[in-house]
C-alpha positions in Angstrom: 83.4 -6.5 -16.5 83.6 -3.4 -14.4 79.7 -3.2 -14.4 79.7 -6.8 -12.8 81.6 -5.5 -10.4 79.9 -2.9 -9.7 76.3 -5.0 -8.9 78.6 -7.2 -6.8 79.8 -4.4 -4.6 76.3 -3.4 -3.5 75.5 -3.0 0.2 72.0 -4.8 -0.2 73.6 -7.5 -2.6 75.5 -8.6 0.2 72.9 -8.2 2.9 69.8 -10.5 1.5 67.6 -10.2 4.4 68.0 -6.7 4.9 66.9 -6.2 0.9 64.2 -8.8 1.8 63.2 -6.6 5.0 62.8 -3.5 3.1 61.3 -4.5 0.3 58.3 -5.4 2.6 58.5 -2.3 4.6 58.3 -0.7 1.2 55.6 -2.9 0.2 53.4 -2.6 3.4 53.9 1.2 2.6 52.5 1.7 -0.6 49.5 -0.4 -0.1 49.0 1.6 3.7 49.3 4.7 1.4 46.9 3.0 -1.4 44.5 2.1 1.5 44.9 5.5 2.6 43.9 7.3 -0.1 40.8 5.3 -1.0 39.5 5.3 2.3 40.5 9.1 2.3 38.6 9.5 -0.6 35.6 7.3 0.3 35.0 9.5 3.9 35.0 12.6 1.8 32.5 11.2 -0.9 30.3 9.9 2.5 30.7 13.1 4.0 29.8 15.2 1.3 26.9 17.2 1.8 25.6 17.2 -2.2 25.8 13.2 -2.2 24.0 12.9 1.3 21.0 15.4 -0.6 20.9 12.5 -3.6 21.0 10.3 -1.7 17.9 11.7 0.3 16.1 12.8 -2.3 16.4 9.2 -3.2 14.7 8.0 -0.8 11.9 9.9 -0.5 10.9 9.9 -4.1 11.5 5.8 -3.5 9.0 6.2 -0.5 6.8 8.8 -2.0 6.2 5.7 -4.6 5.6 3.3 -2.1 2.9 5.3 -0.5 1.4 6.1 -4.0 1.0 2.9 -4.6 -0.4 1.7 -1.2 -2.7 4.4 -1.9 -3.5 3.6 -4.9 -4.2 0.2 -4.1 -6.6 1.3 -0.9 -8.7 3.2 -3.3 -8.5 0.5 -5.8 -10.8 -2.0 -3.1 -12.7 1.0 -1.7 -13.9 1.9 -5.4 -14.5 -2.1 -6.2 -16.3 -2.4 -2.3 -18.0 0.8 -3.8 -19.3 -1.2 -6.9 -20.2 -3.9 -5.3 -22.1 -2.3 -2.8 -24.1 -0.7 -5.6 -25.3 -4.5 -6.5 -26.4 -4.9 -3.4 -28.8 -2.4 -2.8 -30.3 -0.7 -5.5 -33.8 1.2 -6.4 -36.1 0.8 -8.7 -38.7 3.9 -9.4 -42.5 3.1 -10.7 -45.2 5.4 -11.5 -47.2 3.9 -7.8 -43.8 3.3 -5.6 -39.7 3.0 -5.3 -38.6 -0.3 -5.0 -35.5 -0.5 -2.7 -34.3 -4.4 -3.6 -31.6 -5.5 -1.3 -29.3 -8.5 -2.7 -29.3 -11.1 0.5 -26.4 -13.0 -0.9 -23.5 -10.8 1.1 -25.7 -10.7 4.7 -26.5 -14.3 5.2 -28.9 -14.6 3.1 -31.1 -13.4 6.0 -33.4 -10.7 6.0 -32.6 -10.1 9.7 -29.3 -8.7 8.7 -30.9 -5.8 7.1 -32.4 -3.0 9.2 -34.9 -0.2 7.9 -34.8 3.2 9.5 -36.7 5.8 8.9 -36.1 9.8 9.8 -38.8 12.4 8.2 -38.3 11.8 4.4 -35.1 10.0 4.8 -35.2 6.6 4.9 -31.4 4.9 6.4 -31.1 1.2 5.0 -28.2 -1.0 7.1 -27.6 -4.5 6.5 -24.4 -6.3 7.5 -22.9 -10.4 6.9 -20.5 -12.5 8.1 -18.4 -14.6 5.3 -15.8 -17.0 5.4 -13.5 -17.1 3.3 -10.1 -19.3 2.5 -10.1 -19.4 6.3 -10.5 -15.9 7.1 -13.8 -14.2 8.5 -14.9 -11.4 6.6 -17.1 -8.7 8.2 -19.9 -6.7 5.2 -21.4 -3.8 6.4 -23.4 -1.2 3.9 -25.2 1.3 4.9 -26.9 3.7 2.7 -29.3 7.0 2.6 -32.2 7.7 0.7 -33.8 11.2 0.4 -37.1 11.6 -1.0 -39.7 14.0 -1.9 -42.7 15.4 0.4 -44.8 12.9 -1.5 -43.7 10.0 -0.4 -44.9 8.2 2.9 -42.2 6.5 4.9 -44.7 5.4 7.5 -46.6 3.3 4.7 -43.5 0.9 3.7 -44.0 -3.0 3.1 -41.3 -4.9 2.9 -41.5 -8.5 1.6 -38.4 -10.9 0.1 -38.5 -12.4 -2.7 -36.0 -15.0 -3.3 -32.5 -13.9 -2.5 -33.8 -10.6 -2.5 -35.4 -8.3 0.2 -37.4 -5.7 -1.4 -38.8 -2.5 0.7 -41.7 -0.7 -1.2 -42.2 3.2 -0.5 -45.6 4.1 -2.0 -45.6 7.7 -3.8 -48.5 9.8 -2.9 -50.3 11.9 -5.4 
């Protein structure tokens, strides 16, 4: 009985708001504190100088992939551009001449497209089409170099088409 009494002579039992009032401050003080600390914690984990390296380093090995593969890609169409442009113009040697057939398919099928140069024993073929394609206008331009020996006449060519294909003879001297 003398515990009973003891509760019931409390100074907060006998004040219910002011219990009520500091059990929120008391409340709003440990979770200010709680916020506190995590936020305290959080700055000094943003601030640190061996996360911010990670975190770097992070990045630029995610960019340095990025770049690999646009790279990697680029190269990818220049080396199947490169294939194709070897079906488009390729020689043929014969005991009498080189035959230097040029697919007509790509330019327009139009043996005005393709233009024959000649510069001592180098002879500079360039043909270039226009193709349209899922609504886009594609632009093919090859140009390509042939070096030959000092018994070939470049001033002796015929040129004739055949087909779909333009073919440039170069007659070999003996």
């Amino acid at each position: 009985m003398d515990e009973h009494n003891y509760h019931d002579d409390c100074f907060l039992c006998r004040h219910p708001i002011l219990r009520h009032t500091l059990i929120g401050i008391l409340v709003f003080l440990g979770a200010f504190a709680a916020f506190y600390v995590v936020t305290d914690w959080h700055f000094k984990r943003m601030l640190d100088p061996g996360v911010q390296m990670r975190k770097m380093e992070k990045m630029m090995l995610r960019d340095q992939k990025r770049m690999d593969k646009m790279i990697r890609r680029e190269a990818m169409q220049d080396f199947n551009f490169q294939r194709k442009a070897e079906n488009f113009i390729r020689v043929e040697k014969n005991p009498d001449n080189y035959k230097i057939i040029i697919d007509l398919r790509p330019f327009d099928n139009d043996e005005k497209n393709v233009e024959v140069k000649t510069n001592g024993n180098m002879l500079t073929v360039t043909a270039a089409g226009e193709t349209k394609k899922h609504g886009h206008e594609m632009i093919t331009k090859v140009s390509q170099n042939f070096m030959f020996d000092e018994n070939v006449d470049l001033n002796k060519i015929n040129k004739i088409r055949e087909g779909n294909d333009y073919i440039i003879f170069v007659p070999i001297e003996e």
